[in-house]
C-alpha positions as CSV (number, residue, x, y, z in Angstrom):
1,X,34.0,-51.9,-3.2
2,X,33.0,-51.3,-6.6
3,X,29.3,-50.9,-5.6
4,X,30.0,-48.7,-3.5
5,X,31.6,-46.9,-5.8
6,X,28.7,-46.9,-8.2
7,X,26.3,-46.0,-5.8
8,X,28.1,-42.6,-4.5
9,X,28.4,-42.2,-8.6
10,X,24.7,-42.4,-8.8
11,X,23.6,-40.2,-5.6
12,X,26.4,-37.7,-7.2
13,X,24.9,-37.1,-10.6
14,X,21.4,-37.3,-8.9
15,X,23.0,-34.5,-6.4
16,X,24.0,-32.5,-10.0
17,X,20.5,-32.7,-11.7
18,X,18.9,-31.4,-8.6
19,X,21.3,-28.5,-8.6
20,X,21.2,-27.8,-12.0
21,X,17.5,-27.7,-12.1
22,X,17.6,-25.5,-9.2
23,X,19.6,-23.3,-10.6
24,X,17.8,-23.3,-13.9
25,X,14.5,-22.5,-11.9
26,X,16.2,-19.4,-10.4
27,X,17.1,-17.7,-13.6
28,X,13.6,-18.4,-15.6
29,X,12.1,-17.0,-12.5
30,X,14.5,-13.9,-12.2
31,X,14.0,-13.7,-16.1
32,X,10.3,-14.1,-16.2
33,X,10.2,-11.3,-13.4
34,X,12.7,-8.9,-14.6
35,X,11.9,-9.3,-18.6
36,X,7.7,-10.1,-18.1
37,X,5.7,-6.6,-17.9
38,X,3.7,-5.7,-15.4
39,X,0.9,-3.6,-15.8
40,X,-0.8,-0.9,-14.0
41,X,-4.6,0.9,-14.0
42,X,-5.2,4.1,-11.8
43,X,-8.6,5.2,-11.6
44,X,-9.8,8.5,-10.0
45,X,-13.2,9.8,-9.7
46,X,-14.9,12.8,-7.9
47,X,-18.2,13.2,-8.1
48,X,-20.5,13.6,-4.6
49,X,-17.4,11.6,-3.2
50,X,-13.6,10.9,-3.8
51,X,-13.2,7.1,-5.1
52,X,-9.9,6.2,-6.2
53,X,-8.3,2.7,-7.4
54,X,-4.8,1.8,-8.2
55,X,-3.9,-1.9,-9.5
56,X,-0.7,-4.2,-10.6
57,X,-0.9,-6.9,-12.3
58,X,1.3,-9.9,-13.1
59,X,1.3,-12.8,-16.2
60,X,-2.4,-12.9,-17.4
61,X,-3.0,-11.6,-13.4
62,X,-2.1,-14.8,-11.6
63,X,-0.6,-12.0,-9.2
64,X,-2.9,-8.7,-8.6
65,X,-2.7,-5.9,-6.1
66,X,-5.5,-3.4,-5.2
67,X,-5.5,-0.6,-3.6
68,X,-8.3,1.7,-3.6
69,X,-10.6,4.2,-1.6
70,X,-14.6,3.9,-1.3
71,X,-15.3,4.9,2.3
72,X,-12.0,3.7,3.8
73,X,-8.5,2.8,2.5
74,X,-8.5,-1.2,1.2
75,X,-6.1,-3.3,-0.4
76,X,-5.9,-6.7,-1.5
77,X,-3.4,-9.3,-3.0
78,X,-4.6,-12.3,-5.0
79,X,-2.1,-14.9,-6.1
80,X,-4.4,-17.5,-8.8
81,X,-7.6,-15.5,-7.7
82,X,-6.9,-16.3,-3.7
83,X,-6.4,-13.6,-1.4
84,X,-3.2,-13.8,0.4
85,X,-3.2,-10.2,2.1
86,X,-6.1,-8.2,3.1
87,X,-5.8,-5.4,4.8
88,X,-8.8,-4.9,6.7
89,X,-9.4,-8.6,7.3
90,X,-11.1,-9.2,10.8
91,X,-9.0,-11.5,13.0
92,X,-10.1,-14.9,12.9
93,X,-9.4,-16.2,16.5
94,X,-11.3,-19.3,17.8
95,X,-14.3,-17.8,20.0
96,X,-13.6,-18.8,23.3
97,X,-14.9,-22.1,24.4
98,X,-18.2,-22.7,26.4
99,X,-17.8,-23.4,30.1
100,X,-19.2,-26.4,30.6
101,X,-17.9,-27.5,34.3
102,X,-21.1,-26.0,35.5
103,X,-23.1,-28.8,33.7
104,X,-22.2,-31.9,36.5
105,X,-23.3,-29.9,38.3
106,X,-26.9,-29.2,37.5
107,X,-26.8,-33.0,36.3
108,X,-26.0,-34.5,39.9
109,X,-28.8,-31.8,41.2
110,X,-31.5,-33.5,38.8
111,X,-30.0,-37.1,39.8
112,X,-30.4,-36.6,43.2
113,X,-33.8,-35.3,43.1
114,X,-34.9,-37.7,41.2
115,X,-33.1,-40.3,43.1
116,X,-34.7,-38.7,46.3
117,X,-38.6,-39.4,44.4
118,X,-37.6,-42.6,43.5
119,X,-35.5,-44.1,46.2
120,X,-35.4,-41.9,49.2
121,X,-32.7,-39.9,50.7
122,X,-29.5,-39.2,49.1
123,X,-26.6,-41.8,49.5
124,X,-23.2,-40.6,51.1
125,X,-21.0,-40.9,47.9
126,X,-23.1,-38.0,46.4
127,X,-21.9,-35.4,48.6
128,X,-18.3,-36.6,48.0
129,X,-18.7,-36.1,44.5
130,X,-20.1,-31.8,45.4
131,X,-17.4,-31.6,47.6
132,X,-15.2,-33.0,44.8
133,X,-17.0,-30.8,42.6
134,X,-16.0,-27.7,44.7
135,X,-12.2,-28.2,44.9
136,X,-12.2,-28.1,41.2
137,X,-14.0,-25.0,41.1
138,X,-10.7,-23.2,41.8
139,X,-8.8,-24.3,39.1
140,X,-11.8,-22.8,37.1
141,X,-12.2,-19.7,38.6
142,X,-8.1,-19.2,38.2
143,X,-8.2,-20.2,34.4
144,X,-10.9,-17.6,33.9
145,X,-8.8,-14.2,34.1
146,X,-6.6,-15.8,30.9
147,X,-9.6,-15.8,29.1
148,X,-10.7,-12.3,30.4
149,X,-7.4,-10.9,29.0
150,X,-7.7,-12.5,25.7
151,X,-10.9,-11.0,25.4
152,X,-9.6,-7.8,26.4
153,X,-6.6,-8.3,23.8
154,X,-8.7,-8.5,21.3
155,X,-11.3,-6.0,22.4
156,X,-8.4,-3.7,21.7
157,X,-7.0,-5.3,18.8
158,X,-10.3,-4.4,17.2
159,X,-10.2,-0.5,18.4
160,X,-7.1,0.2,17.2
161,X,-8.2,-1.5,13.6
162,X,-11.3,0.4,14.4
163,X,-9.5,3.9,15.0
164,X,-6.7,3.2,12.2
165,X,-9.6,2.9,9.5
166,X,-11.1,6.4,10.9
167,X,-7.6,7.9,10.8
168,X,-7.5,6.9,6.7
169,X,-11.2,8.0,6.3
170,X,-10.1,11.8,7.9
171,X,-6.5,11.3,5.8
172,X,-8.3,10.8,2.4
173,X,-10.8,12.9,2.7
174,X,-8.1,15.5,3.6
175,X,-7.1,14.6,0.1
176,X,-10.2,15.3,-1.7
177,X,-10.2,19.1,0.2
178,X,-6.5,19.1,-1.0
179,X,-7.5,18.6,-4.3
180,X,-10.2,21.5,-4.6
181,X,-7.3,23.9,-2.9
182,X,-5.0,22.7,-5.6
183,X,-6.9,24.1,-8.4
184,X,-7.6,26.9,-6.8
185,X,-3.6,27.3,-6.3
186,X,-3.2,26.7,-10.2
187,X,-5.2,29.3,-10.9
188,X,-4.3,31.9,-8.9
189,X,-0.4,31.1,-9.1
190,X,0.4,34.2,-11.3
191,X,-1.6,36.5,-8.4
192,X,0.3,34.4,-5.6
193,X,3.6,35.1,-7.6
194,X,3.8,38.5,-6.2
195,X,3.3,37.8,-3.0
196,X,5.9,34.4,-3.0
197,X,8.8,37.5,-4.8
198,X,8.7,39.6,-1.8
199,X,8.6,37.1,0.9
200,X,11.9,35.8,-1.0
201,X,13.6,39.0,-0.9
202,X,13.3,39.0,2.9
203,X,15.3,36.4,2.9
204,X,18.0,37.4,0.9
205,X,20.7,35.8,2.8
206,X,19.5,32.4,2.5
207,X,18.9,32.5,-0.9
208,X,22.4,33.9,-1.2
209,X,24.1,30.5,0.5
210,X,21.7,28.5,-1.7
211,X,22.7,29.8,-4.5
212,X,26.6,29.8,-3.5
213,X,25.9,25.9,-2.6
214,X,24.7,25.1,-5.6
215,X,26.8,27.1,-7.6
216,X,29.8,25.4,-6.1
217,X,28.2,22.2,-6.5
218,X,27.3,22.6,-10.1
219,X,30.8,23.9,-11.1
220,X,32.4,21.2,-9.7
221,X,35.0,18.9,-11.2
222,X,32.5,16.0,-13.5
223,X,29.4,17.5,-12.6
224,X,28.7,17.8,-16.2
225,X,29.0,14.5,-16.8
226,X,26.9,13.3,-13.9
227,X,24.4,15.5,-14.7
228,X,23.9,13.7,-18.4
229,X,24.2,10.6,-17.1
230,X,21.5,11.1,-14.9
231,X,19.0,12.8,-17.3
232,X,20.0,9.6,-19.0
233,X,19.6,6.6,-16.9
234,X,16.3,8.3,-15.4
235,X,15.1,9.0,-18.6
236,X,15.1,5.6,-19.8
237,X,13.5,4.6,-16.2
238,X,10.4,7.2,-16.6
239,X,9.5,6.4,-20.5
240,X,9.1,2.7,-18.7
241,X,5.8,4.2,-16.8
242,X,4.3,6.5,-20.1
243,X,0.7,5.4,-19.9
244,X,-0.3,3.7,-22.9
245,X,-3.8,4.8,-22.4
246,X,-5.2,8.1,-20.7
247,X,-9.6,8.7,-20.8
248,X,-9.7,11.5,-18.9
249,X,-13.3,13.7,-18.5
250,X,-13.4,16.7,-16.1
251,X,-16.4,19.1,-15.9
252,X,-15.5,22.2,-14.1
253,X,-17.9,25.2,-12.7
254,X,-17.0,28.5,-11.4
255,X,-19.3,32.0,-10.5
256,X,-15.4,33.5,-11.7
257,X,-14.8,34.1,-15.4
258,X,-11.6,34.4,-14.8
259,X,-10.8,30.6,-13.6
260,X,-12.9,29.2,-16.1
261,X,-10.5,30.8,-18.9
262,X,-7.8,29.7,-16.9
263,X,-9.3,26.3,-16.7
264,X,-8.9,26.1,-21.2
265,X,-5.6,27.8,-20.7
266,X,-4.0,25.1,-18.9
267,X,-5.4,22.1,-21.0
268,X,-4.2,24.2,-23.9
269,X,-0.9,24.0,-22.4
270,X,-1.1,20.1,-21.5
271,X,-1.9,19.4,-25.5
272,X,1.4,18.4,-26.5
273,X,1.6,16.1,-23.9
274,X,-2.2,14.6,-24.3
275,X,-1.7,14.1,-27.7
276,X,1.3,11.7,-27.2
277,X,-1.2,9.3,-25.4
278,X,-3.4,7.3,-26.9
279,X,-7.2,7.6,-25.1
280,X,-10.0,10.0,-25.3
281,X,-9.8,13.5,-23.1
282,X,-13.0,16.3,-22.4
283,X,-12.6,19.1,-20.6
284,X,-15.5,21.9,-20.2
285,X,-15.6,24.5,-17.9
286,X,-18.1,26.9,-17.7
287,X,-19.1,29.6,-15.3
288,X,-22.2,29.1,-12.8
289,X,-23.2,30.1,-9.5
290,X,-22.1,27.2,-7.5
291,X,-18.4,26.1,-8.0
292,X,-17.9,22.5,-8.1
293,X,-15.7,19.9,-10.6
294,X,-16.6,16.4,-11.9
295,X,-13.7,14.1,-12.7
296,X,-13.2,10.9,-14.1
297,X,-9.5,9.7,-15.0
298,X,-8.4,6.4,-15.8
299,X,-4.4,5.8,-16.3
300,X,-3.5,2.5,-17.7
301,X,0.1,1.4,-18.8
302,X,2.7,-1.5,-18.4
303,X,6.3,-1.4,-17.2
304,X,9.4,-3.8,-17.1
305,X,11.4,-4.5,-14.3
306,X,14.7,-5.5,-15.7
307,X,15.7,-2.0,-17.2
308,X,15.0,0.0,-14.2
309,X,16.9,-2.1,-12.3
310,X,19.5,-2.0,-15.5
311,X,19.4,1.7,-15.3
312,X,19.8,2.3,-11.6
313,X,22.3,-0.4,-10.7
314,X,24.6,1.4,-13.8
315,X,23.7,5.0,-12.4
316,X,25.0,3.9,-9.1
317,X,28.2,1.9,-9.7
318,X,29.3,5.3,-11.7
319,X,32.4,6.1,-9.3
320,X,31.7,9.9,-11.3
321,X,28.2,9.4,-9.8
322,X,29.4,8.3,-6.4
323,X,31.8,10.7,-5.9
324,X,29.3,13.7,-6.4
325,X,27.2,12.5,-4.4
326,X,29.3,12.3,-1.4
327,X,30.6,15.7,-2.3
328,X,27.1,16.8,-2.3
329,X,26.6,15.6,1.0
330,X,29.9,17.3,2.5
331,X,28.7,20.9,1.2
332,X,25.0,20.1,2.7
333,X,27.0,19.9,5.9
């Protein structure tokens, strides 16, 4: 009895060290994740073509994600330099195997001619074995439409790879158009001004229940208090993702004199904010015949994930918080 006893003593504290050590592993590794930076590099470039590159990395980049455009969206993960995820990886099914039933066949042909040179007519067991041969060619010919379908499976496995990586190709380089007509939006905003005034006062009623929704929103019971908090917790979770490095080079070229003033007007205006960030900016914009824009940008910065998820679980559990939001959501009804 007494060994018993001190066995069932021994698996129990064995059981204890293997839960205390699992344990233990849990919280370095929720620490290490939450309290560890990670850091992040966007790269943007426009020259005859759009090329862009956005990365997070992890502890001395044991863990790295890519994602970038150069003729067709790609992304990668590497865990210890090994790819785990790739997103155009071709499918690496077995290629279907050889059908080799067709060889006995051709083999008992050559036997019986040669057995026909050497030693005269064929004996009887060799038409047994044809015959033989031929009620096994059913099961062939019944196994062959599996593999037709497989190849047809993955005929159109590979379009539809093939026609999602045309879709991004037409989506990005949507982007790259978008891009052009944003700067042209920038700088004719105050022109477009006008124009966006009177379209608003056609609508005058809507803007008039907008404005009565928010205004009975806003001057709602703690909606003071909701609104610092906010500015407060999401504060602290954007100065997380403040670059700590911006080199930023953009060459712009315009026939209008106008847009090339507008150009230095709007990096005079981003000063205060370029000057915060450490890194090297050039802007130049000059006026030529042919409009056009050279950019190079490259963002690179670290963030922590333990006090965004500090600031957004205490936003949340806010019963203040909560309860304007779900007021919020009966006036949007």
């Amino acid at each position: 009895m007494m060994t018993f006893l001190e066995v069932l003593k021994i698996i129990g504290i064995v059981l204890l060290v293997l839960v205390v050590f699992i344990v233990a592993l849990l919280i370095a590794i929720v620490l290490v994740t939450c309290f560890w930076p990670f850091g992040y590099e966007l790269i943007v470039t426009k020259h005859d073509a759009f090329d862009a590159l956005a990365r997070v990395h992890w502890i001395f980049r044991i863990l790295k994600i890519d994602v970038w455009y150069e003729d067709g969206l790609q992304a990668q993960a590497k865990v210890f330099g090994k790819v785990v995820y790739d997103l155009n990886a071709e499918d690496e099914a077995a290629e279907p195997e050889s059908d080799d039933a067709a060889e006995p066949v051709s083999d008992n042909s050559s036997t019986a001619a040669a057995t026909e040179d050497k030693a005269g007519p064929v004996s009887a067991e060799e038409p047994e074995k044809s015959l033989l041969a031929e009620k096994e060619q059913p099961e062939r010919i019944a196994a062959e439409p599996d593999k037709k379908t497989k190849e047809k499976s993955k005929r159109k496995r590979r379009a539809r790879k093939k026609s999602f990586g045309r879709k991004l190709d037409e989506f990005f380089n949507k982007i790259d158009t978008k891009i052009d007509e944003a700067l042209d939006f920038l700088i004719d905003l105050p022109e477009k001004a006008d124009g966006l005034v009177d379209k608003a006062v056609g609508k005058a009623d809507e803007i008039i229940e907008t404005i009565e929704y928010y205004s009975r929103l806003m001057t709602s019971s703690g909606t003071e208090y909701v609104w610092e908090v906010t500015k407060k917790r999401f504060g602290a979770i954007l100065k997380q993702f403040i670059p700590t490095r911006l080199d930023l080079k953009l060459d712009y070229r315009n026939d209008d004199p106008c847009s090339v003033v507008k150009v230095w007007q709007y990096y005079a205006l981003s000063l205060p904010i370029i000057d915060m960030i450490p890194g090297k900016v050039e802007v130049s914009s000059e006026q030529t015949e042919e409009n056009s824009y050279e950019l190079d940008t490259k963002v690179s910065g670290r963030f922590y994930l333990g006090p965004i998820l500090w600031h957004a679980g205490i936003w949340y559990m806010d019963k203040k918080v909560r309860g304007f939001i779900r007021r919020a959501k009966r006036e949007g009804k």
